[in-house]
Structure formats: C-alpha cells, structure tokens
PLY file of the C-alpha trace (Angstrom):
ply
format ascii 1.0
element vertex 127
property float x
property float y
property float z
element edge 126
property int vertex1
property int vertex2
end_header
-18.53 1.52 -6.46
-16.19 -0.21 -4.10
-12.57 1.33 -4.07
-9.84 -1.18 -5.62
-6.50 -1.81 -3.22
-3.56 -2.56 -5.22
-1.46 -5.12 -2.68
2.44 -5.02 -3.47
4.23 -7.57 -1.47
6.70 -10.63 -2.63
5.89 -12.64 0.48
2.41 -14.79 -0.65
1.48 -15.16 2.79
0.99 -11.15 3.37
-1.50 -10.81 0.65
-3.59 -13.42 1.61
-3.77 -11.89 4.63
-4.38 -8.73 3.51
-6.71 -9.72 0.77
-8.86 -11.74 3.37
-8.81 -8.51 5.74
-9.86 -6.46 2.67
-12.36 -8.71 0.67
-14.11 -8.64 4.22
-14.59 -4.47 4.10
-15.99 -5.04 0.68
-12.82 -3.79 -1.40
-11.67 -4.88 -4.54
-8.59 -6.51 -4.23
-5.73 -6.27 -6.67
-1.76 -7.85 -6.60
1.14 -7.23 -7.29
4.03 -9.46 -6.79
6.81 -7.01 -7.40
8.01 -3.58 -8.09
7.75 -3.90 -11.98
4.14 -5.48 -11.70
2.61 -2.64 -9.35
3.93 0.05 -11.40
2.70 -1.62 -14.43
-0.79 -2.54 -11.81
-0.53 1.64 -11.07
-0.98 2.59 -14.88
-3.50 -0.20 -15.92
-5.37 -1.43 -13.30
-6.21 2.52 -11.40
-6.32 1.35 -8.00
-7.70 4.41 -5.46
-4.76 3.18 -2.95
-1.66 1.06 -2.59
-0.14 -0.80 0.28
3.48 -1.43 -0.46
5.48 -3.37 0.99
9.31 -1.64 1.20
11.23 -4.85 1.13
11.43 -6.59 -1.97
13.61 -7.85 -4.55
14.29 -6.45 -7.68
12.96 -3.02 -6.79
12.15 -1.98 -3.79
9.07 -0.07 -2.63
10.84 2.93 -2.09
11.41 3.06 -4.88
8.31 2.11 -6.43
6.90 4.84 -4.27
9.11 7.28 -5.56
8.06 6.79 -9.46
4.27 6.66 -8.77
4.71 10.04 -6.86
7.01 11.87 -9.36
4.83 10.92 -12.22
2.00 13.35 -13.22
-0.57 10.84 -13.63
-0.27 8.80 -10.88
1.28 11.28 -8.50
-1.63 11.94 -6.20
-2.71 8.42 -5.62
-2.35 7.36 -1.73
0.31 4.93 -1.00
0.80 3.26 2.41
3.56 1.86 3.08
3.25 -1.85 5.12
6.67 -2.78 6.45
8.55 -5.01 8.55
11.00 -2.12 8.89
10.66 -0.20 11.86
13.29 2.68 12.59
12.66 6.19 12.71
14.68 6.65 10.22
13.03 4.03 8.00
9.42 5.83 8.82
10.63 8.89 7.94
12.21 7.72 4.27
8.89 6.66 3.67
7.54 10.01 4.45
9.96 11.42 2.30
9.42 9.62 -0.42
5.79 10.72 -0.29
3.93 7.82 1.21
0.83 9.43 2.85
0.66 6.75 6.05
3.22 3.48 7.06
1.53 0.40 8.61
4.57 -1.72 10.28
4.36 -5.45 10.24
2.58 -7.00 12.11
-0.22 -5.38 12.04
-3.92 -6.03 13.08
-6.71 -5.93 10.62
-8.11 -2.82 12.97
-4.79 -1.42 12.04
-5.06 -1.63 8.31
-8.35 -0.52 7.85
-7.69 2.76 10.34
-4.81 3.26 8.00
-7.03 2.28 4.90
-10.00 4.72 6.44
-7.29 8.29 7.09
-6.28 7.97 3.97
-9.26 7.56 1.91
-10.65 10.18 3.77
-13.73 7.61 5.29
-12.53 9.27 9.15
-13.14 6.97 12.08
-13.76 3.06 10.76
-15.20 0.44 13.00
-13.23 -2.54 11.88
0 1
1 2
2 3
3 4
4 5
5 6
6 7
7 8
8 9
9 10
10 11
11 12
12 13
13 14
14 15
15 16
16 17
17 18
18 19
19 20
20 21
21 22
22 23
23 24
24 25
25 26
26 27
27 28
28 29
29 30
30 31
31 32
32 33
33 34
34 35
35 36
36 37
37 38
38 39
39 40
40 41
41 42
42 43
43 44
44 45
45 46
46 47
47 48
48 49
49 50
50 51
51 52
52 53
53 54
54 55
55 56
56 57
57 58
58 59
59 60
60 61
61 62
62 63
63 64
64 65
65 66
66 67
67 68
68 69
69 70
70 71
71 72
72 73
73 74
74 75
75 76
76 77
77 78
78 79
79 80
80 81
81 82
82 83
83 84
84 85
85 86
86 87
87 88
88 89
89 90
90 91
91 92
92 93
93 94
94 95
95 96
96 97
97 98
98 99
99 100
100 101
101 102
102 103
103 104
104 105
105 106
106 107
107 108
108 109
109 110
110 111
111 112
112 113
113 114
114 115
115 116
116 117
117 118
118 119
119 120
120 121
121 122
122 123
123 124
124 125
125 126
C-alpha cells in the first residue's frame, strides 16, 4: 500500500506543487487547508506523514505540530515542517516542537522526497 501525505498549507499554489511532486512518487495525496482541517485530517484521514506549513492563519503549524505530538494517538506520526521561515531560531522551534525534519521554501522536488525518504525510514531516494 502506498503511504498517504497529509499536505497543510493555506497558499493553493504550494499544494499543487507538492501534490504534483508527490502523485509522481506514487503517494496518496491528502489536504489540508488550515490548522483546524489537518488536525481534524490527523484523526480521520491517518496519514503516515505530514508536511506543514508553519505560516498560516488561524492556527499556525506550530502549533498544529504541537497538538498532534502531545496527543497519545497521534503523537508518533512524522511531521515535516515546509517553511518559508528560515532562522536558526525558527529551525530550531520546529525541532522543539517535535517536528522530525524542516524543508525551507523553496525547495526542489529532490529536496522533498530526501526529506520524505529520512523520515519514512526508505534511506537514500533517487528522485
């Protein structure tokens, strides 16, 4: 069975990129628009990774992050945080958090799926 990639990010123009970069590797491709929807995506739709996008309105996917981690059911998925944001200081919030890799925008699909790969445990990808 082909692992399912939950894609949070508000900007439309991400996902399709992402989704295209994806749908290409043969993983099924889920979205979520917003904090609220990928936490709701988290408990319903079982993804075996997320790629979050920080900045967002509403809620943002810090802390997103930070509920999926401190709940026992969804607290060992992989999340991998895909950001604009690039300061130390921003990488290592994610870390703290609990996100298990950060992919700053932009990024190249080799990128992603080398990201995608370490943390699914798949070791060196050819993308």
């Amino acid at each position: 069975m082909n692992e399912r990639i939950l894609v949070v990010d508000d900007n439309p123009d991400s996902v399709t990129i992402m989704r295209t970069i994806l749908e290409n590797k043969k993983y099924e491709v889920i979205v979520a628009g917003s904090g609220a929807e990928a936490l709701a995506q988290v408990q319903n739709g079982h993804p075996d990774l997320v790629l979050l996008d920080i900045m967002m309105p509403e809620m943002s996917g810090l802390e997103v992050l930070q509920q999926i981690k401190e709940n026992a059911q969804t607290g060992r998925l992989p999340v991998i945080l895909v950001t604009a944001k690039t300061h130390d200081e921003d990488v290592l919030s994610g870390y703290q958090y609990g996100a298990d890799y950060y992919i700053t925008k932009p990024f190249t699909a080799k990128q992603l799926l080398y990201g995608i790969d370490l943390v699914l445990g798949k070791g060196e990808s050819v993308a």
